[in-house]
C-alpha positions in Angstrom: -42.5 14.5 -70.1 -44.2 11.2 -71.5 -41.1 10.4 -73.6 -38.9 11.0 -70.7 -41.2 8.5 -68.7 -41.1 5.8 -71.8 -37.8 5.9 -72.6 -35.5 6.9 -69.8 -35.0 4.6 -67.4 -35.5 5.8 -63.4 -32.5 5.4 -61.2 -34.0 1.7 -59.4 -33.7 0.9 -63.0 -29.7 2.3 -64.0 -26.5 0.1 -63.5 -24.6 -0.2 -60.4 -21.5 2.0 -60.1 -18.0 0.6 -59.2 -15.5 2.4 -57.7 -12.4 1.7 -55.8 -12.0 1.2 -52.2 -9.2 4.3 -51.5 -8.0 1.9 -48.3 -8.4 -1.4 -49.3 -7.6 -0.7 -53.2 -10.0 -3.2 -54.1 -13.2 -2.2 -56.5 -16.6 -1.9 -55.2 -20.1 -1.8 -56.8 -22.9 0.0 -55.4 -26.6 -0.3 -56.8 -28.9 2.1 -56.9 -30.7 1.5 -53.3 -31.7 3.0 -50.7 -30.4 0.2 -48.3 -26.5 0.5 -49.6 -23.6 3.0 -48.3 -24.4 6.3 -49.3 -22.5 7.7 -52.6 -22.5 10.4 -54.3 -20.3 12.7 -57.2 -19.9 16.2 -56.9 -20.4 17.6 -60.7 -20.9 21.2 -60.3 -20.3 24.1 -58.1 -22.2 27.6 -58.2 -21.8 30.6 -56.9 -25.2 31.8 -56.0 -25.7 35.2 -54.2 -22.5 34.9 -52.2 -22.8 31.2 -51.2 -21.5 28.4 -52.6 -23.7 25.5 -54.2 -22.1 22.1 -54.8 -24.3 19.7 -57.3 -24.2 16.1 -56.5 -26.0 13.0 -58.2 -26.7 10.6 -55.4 -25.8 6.8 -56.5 -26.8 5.0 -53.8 -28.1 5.3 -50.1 -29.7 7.8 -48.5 -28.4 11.1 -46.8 -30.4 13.1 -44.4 -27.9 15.4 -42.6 -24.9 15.2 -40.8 -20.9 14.8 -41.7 -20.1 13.6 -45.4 -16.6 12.3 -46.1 -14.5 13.5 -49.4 -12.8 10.6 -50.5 -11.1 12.4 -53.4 -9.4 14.5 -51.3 -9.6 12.7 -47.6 -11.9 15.5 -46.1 -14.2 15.8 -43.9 -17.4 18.1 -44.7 -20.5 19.4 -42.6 -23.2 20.3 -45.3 -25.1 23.1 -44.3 -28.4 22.4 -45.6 -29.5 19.8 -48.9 -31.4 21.6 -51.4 -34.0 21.0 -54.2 -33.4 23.0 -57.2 -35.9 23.6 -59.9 -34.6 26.5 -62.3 -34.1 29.4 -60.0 -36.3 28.1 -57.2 -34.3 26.2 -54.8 -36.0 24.8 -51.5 -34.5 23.0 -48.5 -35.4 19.1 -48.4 -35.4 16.5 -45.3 -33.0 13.9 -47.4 -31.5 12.9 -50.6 -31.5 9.0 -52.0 -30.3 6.9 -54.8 -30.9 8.7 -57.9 -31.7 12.1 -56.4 -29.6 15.1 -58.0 -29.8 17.9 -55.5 -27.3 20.6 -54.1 -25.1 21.1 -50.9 -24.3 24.5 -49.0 -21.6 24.8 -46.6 -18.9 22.5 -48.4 -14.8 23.8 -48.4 -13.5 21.2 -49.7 -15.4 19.5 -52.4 -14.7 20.9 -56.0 -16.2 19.1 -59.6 -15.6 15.5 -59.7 -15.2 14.3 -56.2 -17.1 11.9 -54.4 -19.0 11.9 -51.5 -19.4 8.7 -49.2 -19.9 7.8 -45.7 -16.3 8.0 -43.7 -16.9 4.2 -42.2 -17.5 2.4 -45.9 -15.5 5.2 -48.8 -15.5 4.3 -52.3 -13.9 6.7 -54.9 -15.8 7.2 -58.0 -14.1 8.0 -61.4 -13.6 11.7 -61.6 -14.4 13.7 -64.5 -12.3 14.5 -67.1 -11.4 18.0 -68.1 -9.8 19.3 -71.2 -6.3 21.1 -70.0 -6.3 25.3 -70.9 -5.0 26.2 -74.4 -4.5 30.2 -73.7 -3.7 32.3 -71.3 -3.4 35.6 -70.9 -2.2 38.5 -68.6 -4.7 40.6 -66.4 -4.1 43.4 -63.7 -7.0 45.7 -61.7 -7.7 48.7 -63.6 -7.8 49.9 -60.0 -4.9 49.4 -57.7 -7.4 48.8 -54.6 -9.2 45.8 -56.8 -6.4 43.7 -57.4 -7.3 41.3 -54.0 -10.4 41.2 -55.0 -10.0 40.4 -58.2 -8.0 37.3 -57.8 -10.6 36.4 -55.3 -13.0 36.8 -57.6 -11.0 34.8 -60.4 -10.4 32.0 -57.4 -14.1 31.8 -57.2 -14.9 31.8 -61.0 -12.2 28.7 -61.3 -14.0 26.9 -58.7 -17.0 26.7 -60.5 -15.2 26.1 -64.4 -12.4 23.5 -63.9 -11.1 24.5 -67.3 -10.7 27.8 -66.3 -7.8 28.7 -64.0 -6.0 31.4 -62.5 -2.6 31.5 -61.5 0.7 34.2 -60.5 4.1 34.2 -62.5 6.5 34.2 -60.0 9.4 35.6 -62.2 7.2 38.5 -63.4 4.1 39.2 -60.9 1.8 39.1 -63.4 -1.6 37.1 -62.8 -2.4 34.1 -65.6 -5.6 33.5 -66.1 -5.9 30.4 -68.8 -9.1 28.7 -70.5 -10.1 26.7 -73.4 -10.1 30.1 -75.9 -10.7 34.1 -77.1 -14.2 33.4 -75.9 -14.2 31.8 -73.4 -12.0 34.4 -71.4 -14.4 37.0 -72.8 -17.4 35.3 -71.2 -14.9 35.2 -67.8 -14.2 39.2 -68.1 -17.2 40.3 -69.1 -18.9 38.2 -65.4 -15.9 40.1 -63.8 -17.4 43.7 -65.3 -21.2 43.2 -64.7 -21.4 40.5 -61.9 -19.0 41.6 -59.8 -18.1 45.5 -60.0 -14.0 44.5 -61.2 -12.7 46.1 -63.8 -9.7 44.2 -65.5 -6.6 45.3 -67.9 -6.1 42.4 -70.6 -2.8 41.9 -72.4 -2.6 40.1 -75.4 -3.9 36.1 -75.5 -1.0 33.5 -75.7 -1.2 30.2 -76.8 -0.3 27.7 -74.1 3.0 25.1 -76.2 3.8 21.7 -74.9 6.5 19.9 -75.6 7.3 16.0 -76.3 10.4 13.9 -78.2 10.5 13.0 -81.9 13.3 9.9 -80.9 14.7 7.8 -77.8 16.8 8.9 -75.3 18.8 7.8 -72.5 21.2 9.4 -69.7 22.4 8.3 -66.7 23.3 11.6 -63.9 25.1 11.0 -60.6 23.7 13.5 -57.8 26.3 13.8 -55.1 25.9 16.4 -52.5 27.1 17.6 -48.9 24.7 19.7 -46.9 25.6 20.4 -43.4 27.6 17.5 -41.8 25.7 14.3 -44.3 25.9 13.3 -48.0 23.7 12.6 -50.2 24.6 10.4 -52.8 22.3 8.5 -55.9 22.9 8.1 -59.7 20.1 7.2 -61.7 19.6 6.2 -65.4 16.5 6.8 -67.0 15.1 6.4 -70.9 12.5 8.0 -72.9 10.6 7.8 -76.2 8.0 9.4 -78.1 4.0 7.8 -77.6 1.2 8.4 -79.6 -0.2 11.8 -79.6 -3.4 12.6 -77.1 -2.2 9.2 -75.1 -0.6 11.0 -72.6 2.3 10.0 -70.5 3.1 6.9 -69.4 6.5 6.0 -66.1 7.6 2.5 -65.6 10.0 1.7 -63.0 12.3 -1.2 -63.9 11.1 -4.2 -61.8 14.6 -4.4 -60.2 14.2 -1.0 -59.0 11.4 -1.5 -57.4 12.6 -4.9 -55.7 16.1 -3.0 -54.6 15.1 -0.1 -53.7 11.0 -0.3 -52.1 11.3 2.7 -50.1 12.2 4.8 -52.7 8.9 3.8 -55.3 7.1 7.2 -54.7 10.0 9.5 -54.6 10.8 8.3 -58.0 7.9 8.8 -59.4 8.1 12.3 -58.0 10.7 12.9 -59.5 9.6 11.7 -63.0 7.0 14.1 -63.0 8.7 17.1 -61.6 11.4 16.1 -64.5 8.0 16.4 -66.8 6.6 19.7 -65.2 9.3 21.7 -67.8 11.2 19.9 -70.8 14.2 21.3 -72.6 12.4 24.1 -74.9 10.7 25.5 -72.0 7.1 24.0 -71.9 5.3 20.9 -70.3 6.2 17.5 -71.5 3.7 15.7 -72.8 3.0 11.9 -75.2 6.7 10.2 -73.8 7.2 7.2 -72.1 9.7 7.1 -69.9 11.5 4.2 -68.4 13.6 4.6 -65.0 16.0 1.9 -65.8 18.3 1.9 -62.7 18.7 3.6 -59.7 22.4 3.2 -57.9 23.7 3.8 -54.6 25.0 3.0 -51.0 23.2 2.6 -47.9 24.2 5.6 -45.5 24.2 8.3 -48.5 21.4 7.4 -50.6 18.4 9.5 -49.5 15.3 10.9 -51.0 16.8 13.7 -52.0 19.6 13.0 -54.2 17.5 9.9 -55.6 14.5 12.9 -56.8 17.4 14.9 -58.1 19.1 12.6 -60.0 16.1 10.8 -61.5 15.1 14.7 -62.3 18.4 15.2 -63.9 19.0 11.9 -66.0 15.4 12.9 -67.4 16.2 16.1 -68.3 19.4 14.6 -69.7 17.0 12.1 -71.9 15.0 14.7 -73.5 17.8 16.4 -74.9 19.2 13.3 -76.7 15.3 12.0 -78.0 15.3 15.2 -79.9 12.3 17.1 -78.2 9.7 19.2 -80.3 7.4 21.6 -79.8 3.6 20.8 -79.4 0.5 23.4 -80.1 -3.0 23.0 -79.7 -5.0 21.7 -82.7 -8.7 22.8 -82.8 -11.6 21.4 -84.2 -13.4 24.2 -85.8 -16.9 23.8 -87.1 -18.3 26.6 -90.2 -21.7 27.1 -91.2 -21.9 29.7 -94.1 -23.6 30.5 -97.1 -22.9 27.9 -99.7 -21.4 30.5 -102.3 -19.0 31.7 -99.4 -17.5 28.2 -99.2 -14.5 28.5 -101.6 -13.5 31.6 -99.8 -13.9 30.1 -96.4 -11.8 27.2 -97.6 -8.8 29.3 -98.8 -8.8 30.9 -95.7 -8.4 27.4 -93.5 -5.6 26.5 -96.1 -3.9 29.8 -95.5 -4.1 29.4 -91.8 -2.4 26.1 -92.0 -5.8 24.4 -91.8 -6.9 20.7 -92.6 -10.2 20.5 -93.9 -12.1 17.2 -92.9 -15.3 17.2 -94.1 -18.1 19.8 -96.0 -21.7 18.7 -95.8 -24.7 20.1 -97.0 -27.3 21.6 -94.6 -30.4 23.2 -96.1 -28.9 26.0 -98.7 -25.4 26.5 -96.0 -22.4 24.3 -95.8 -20.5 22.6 -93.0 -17.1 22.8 -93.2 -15.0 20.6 -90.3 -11.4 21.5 -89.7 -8.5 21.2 -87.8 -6.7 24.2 -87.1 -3.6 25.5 -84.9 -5.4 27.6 -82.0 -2.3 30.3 -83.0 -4.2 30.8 -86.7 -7.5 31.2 -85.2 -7.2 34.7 -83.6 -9.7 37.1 -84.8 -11.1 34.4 -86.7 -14.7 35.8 -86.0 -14.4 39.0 -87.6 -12.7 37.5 -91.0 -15.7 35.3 -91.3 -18.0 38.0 -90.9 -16.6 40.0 -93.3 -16.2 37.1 -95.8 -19.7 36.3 -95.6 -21.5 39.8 -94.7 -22.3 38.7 -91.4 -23.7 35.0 -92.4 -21.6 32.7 -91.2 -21.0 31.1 -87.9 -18.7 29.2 -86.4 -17.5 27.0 -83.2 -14.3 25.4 -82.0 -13.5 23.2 -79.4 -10.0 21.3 -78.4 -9.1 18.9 -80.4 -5.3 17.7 -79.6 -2.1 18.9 -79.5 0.3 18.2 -82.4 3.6 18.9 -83.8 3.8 23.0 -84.4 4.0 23.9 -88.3 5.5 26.8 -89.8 
């Protein structure tokens, strides 16, 4: 505790936070002060003993009760009661100020990252970032009578992991449920079996492909429709290329576009990204930046519609010509074993299409760093295991996604 007093600074003590201003657009700052707008980020929900429990670290102001406004999601909430929690204890306080880190009951909106500010003066914080699922996997009730509540249960588990998630095929009926690897969905079923009483089927884990484009592309597509007694007219011509992998998407709209056609700004961008929701091969585009060049039409038949359509179209168009290729998740996987196990643990990355990065010395074990396609890695544990009569251990977290090899 004396370290923690000498070198950690208190919250008087911390840098003010900016954020943006979600009406005016403009950024704010807001010390850590009792005296400024009250601000606060929501970094963790809990489910404890049938309620819900939503973490917040308090940035400025002071909150003693009353109506909080989610400016995130531009929600009202009525907090039910504020919280102290040490460990397991947890014990109702009077207020919460700048630099507090307490919990809220009664909130149906809020979920991990958003922020929490007074309605009259809102500032949005920057959210969190979370790592996007790499596997999924098909689950059904062992017992017919379970299956509501066990996607209620799922529903409740995603609320409290954002990289967990849970949704239904619509072409199958199955229920998805998708996280960041073998174990983690273990640690997910396993809650499901002892915490709450469900007992669930598994199929087999997939790995989740993206897609993105090796070249540039262009197409234009005319969208030209009757329904019921108007037309619908637009043609749109958009372009694509490959980015950088891990730098994720990027849409531009031409600067004429914009000027000719102001009303339809959002609309296109709507339909960029509904265009990106499923490429050619299938999966989710992802590292492209696309260009919507021109968008074309007459004033009478142009309409949302057919400008979503065709910008969807002339995308979709694109991707074929850029040459688009499939993308798999790369992990970073992380070996400690014996030190006269590591030419056997080595081989065994190489076969699995592994790049080794680094071996260090730790004590009398090795380190071994790699890079590995998620798809190699099932059932990884027990081959290490057996390769090192139970000595070696391993973790592996998300690392990219990259081209797919053989």
């Amino acid at each position: 505790m004396d370290c923690v007093v000498d070198y950690l600074p208190s919250p008087a003590e911390a840098r003010p936070v900016k954020g943006i201003n979600p009406r005016s657009e403009a950024e704010e700052t807001r010390h850590p002060r009792v005296d400024e707008p009250f601000c606060a980020l929501a970094f963790k929900i809990q489910q404890d003993s049938g309620r819900k429990l939503t973490y917040i670290r308090v940035y400025s102001g002071v909150y003693n009760g009353g109506r909080l406004y989610n400016a995130t999601r531009d929600k009202v909430e009525k907090p039910a009661a504020i919280l102290d929690v040490h460990a397991d204890r947890k014990e109702r306080a009077e207020e919460a100020v700048a630099g507090d880190i307490i919990a809220l009951t009664g909130l149906k909106f809020t979920v991990t990252g958003d922020t929490l500010c007074e309605q009259e003066k809102p500032l949005l914080l920057e959210t969190i970032a979370f790592a996007t699922p790499v596997i999924n996997m098909a689950v059904e009730p062992k017992k017919t009578s379970d299956e509501e509540k066990m996607i209620e249960t799922f529903q409740r588990i995603a609320e409290e992991d954002p990289t967990f998630r849970v949704e239904t095929n619509e072409e199958t009926g199955q229920t998805i449920i998708s996280g960041m690897g073998e174990l983690h969905l273990e640690v997910v079923l396993t809650r499901m079996d002892e915490e709450f009483n469900v007992g669930v089927a598994v199929g087999k884990p997939q790995v989740v492909y993206k897609e993105s484009v090796s070249a540039e592309g262009e197409a234009r597509v005319e969208f030209d429709r009757t329904l019921g007694d108007k037309r619908h007219c637009a043609a749109a011509t958009v372009k694509i290329s490959s980015a950088p992998r891990a730098s994720g998407n990027t849409i531009t709209v031409d600067p004429q576009v914009a000027e000719r056609w102001p009303q339809f700004a959002k609309i296109v961008k709507a339909g960029v990204e509904e265009g990106l929701y499923s490429g050619p091969l299938g999966y989710p585009v992802e590292d492209v930046n696309v260009v919507v060049a021109a968008i074309e039409g007459e004033e009478g038949v142009i309409s949302e519609m057919s400008v979503k359509v065709s910008v969807a179209q002339a995308l979709g168009e694109a991707m074929k010509k850029a040459k688009p290729v499939q993308l798999e998740p790369i992990m970073e996987v992380k070996i400690t074993v014996p030190e006269e196990n590591i030419g056997e643990v080595i081989g065994d990355l190489n076969a699995r299409r592994g790049e080794v990065q680094a071996v260090e010395s730790v004590y009398n074990s090795a380190e071994v760093t790699a890079f590995v396609p998620l798809r190699r890695m099932f059932g990884y544990s027990t081959d290490l295991r057996s390769a090192t009569q139970g000595r070696g251990v391993f973790s592996m977290t998300f690392k990219k996604y990259d081209s797919a090899a053989g």
